[in-house]
C-alpha positions as CSV (number, residue, x, y, z in Angstrom):
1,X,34.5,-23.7,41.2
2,X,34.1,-22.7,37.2
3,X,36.9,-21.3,35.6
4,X,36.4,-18.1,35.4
5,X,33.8,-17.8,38.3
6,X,33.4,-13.9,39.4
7,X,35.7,-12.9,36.5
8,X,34.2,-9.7,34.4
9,X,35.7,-8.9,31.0
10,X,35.2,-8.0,27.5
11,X,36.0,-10.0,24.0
12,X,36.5,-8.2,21.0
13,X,35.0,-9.8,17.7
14,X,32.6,-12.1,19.5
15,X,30.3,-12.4,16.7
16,X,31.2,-15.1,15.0
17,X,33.6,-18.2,14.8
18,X,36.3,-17.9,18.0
19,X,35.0,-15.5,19.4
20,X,31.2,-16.5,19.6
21,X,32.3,-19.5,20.7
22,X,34.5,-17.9,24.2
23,X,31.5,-15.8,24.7
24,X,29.5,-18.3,25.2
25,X,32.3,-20.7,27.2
26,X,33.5,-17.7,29.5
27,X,30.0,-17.4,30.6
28,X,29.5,-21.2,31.4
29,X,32.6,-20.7,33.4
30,X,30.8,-18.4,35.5
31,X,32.5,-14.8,33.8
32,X,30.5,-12.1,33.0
33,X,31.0,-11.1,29.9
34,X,30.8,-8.2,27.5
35,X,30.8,-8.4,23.9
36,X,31.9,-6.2,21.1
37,X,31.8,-6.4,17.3
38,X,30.1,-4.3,14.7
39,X,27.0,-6.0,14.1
40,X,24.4,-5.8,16.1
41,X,22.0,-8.2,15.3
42,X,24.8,-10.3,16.0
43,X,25.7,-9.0,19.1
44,X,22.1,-8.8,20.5
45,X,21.3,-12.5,19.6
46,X,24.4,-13.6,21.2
47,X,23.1,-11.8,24.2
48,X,20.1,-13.4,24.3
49,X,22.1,-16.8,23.8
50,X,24.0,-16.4,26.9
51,X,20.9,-15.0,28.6
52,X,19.2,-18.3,28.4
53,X,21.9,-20.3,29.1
54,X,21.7,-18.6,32.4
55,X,24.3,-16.5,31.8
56,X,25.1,-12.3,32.3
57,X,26.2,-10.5,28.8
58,X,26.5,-6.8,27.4
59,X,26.9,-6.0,24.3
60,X,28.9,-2.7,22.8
61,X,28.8,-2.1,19.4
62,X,32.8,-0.9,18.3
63,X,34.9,-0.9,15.3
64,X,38.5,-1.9,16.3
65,X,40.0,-0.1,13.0
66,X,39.5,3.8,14.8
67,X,41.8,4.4,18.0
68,X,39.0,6.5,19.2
69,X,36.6,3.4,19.2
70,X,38.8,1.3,20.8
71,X,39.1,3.8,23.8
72,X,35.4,4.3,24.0
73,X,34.7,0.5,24.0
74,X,37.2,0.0,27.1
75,X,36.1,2.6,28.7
76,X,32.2,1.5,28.7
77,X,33.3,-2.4,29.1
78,X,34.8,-1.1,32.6
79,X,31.9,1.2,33.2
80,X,29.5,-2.0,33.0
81,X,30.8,-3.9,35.8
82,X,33.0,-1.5,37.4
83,X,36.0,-3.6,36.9
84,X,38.1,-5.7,33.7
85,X,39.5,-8.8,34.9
86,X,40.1,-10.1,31.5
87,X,40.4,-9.1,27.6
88,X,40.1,-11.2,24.9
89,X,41.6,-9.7,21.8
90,X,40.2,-12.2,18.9
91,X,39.3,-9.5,16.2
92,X,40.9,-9.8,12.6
93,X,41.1,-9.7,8.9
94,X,42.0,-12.2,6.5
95,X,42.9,-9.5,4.2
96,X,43.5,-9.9,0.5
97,X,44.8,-13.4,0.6
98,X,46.5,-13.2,-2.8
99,X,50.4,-13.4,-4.0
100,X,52.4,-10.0,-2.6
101,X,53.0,-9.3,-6.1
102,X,49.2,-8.8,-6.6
103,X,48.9,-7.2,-3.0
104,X,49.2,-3.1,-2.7
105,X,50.1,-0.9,0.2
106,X,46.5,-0.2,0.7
107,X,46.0,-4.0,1.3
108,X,49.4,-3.9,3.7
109,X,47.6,-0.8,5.6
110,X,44.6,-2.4,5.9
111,X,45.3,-5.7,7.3
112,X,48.3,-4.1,9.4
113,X,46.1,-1.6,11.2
114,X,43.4,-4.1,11.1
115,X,45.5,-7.0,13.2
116,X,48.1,-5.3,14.7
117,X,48.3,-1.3,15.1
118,X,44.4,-2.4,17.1
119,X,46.0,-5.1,19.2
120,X,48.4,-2.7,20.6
121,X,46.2,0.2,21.1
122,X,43.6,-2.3,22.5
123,X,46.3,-3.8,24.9
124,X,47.1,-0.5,26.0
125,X,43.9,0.6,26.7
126,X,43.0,-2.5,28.4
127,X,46.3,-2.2,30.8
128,X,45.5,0.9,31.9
129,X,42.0,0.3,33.1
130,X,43.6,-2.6,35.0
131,X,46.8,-1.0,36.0
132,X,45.3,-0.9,39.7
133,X,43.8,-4.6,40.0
134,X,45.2,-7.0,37.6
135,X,44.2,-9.0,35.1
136,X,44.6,-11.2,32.0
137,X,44.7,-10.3,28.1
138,X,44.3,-13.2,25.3
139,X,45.1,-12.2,21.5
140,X,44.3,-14.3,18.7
141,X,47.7,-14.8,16.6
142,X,48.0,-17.5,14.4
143,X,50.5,-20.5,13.1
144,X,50.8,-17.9,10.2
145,X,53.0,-15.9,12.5
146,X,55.8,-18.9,12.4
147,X,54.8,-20.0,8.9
148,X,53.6,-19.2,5.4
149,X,51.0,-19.3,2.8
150,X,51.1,-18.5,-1.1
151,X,49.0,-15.2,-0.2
152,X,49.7,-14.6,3.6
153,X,52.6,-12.0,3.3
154,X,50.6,-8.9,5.0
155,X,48.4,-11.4,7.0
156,X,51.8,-13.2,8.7
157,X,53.6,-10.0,9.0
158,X,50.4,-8.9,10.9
159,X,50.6,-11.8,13.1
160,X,54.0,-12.1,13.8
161,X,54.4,-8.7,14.9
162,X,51.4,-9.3,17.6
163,X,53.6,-12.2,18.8
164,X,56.7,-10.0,19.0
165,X,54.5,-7.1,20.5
166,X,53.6,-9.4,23.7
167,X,57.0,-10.4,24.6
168,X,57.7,-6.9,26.1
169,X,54.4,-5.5,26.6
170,X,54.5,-8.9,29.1
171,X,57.7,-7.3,31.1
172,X,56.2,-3.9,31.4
173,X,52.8,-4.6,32.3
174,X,54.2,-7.9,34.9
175,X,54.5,-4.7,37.9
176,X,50.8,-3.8,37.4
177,X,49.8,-8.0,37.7
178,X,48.8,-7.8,34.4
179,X,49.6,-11.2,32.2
180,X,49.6,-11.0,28.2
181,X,49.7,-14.0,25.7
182,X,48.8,-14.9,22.8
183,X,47.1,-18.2,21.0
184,X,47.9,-19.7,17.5
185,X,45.4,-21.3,16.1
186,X,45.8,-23.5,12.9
187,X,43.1,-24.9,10.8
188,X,40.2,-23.8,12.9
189,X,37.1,-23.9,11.0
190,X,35.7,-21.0,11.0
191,X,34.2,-18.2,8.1
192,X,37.6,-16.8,7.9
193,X,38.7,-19.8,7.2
194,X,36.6,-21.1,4.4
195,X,37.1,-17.7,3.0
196,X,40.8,-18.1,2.5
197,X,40.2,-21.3,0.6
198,X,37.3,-19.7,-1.4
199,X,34.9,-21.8,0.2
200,X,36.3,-24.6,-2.3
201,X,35.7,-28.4,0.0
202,X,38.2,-30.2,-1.8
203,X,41.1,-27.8,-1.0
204,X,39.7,-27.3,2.7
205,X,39.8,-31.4,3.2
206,X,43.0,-31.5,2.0
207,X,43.8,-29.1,4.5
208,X,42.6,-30.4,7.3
209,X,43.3,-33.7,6.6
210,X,47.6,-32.4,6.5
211,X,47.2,-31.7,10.0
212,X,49.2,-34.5,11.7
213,X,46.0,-35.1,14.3
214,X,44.2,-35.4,10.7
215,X,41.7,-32.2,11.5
216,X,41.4,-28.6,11.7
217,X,40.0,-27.7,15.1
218,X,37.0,-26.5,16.3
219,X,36.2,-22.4,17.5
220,X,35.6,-24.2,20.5
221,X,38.9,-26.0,21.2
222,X,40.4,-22.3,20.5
223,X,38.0,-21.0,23.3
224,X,39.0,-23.2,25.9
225,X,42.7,-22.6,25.5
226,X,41.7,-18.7,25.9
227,X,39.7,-19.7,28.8
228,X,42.7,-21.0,30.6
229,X,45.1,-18.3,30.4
230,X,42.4,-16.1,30.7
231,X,41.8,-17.9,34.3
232,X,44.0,-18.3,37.7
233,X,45.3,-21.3,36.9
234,X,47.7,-20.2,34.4
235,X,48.5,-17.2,36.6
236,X,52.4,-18.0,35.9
237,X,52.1,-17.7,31.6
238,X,53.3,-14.4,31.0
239,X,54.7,-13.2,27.5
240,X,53.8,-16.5,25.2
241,X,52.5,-17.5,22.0
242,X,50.7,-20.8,22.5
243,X,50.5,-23.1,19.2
244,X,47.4,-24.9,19.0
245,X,47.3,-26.5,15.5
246,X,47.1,-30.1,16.1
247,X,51.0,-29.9,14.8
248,X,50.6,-27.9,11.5
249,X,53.6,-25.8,12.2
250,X,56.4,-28.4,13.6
251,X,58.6,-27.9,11.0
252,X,59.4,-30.9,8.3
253,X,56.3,-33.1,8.7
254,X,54.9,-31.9,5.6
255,X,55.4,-33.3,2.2
């Protein structure tokens, strides 16, 4: 049986890099899968992806950054097939990757809101339309959350605070059979990404090359790890952050 076979649920920023990538791996697992972004052309030919690939997609178009949104969006994703087995939170910002002492508290609100404040309104949401059946919910943290950049103040903060968030959302929602984690990606290239580096090659070589596997790993790679915490065979992960960075973040290796 596929690894997610009979499984219905809905990923958030599915139109590009990670999350395009677990749309379209959920559904060759055999899930049915609804997802949300804020561009429709994007979402529409993603749909039509999946479609041929012989797979079942909706699409709702959502903007994570309003608390109203994010209740609207969980409430049609449920509507759709009557049921959410699964979430995956992959939605983010980069923010304004620059020194804090060039940073303002608009760019702290912004990114905070952005990867954090919606993660736990999203989570919360979520819960409650599977308080009665279960299910599984996958955020996208980062090796940020445990490390640091020249520029990633806000964007670390942001994802540190999603891998403190889990650790007790996990205990509260374990009654309802509802499992929470997290993944931590490293290098993945990906948009975001290259943006961080300001699409310069050289600097994004070197930075793949200083992962001790000597690359940055694909959106795919990320998807699959999703995939199986998503699925029953992790049905005993509860309340982790899971590093995949091909050893970026083991402390000391670096020079």
């Amino acid at each position: 049986m596929s690894l997610l076979q009979n499984k219905c649920g809905m990923i958030v920023g599915a139109t590009s890099g990670i999350g395009r990538a677990a749309a379209k791996l959920f559904s060759q697992e055999g899930a049915k899968v609804i997802v949300i972004g804020r561009r429709v052309e994007l979402l529409q030919s993603l749909v039509s992806e999946i479609s041929h690939m012989g797979g079942e997609a909706n699409y709702i178009v959502a903007d994570i950054s309003k608390s109203k949104e994010i209740k609207r969006m969980v409430k049609e994703a449920k509507n759709i097939y009557g049921r959410l087995d699964f979430a995956f939170n992959n939605a983010g910002t980069i923010g304004n990757f620059v020194p804090m002492l060039e940073q303002t508290e608009a760019d702290w609100d912004d990114t905070i809101d952005t990867n954090l404040k919606s993660i736990w309104l999203s989570i919360r949401e979520q819960a409650l339309a599977m308080q009665k059946s279960g299910g599984a919910i996958v955020n996208t943290s980062s090796w940020l959350s445990a490390g640091g950049f020249s520029g990633s103040t806000v964007y670390s903060a942001s994802k540190a605070g999603i891998d403190g968030l889990i650790r007790p959302a996990s205990l509260e929602l374990a009654q309802y059979g509802i499992r929470v984690n997290n993944i931590n990606p490293g290098g993945v290239d990906t948009e975001m990404t290259r943006e961080a580096f300001k699409h310069n090659q050289e600097t994004l070589d070197i930075f793949s090359q200083s992962h001790p596997l000597g690359k940055m790993a694909s959106p795919e790679e990320v998807a699959d790890l999703a995939a199986y915490l998503i699925s029953d065979r992790a049905s005993n992960i509860t309340g982790q952050s899971m590093f995949i960075d091909g050893g970026y973040s083991i402390p000391g290796q670096r020079g």
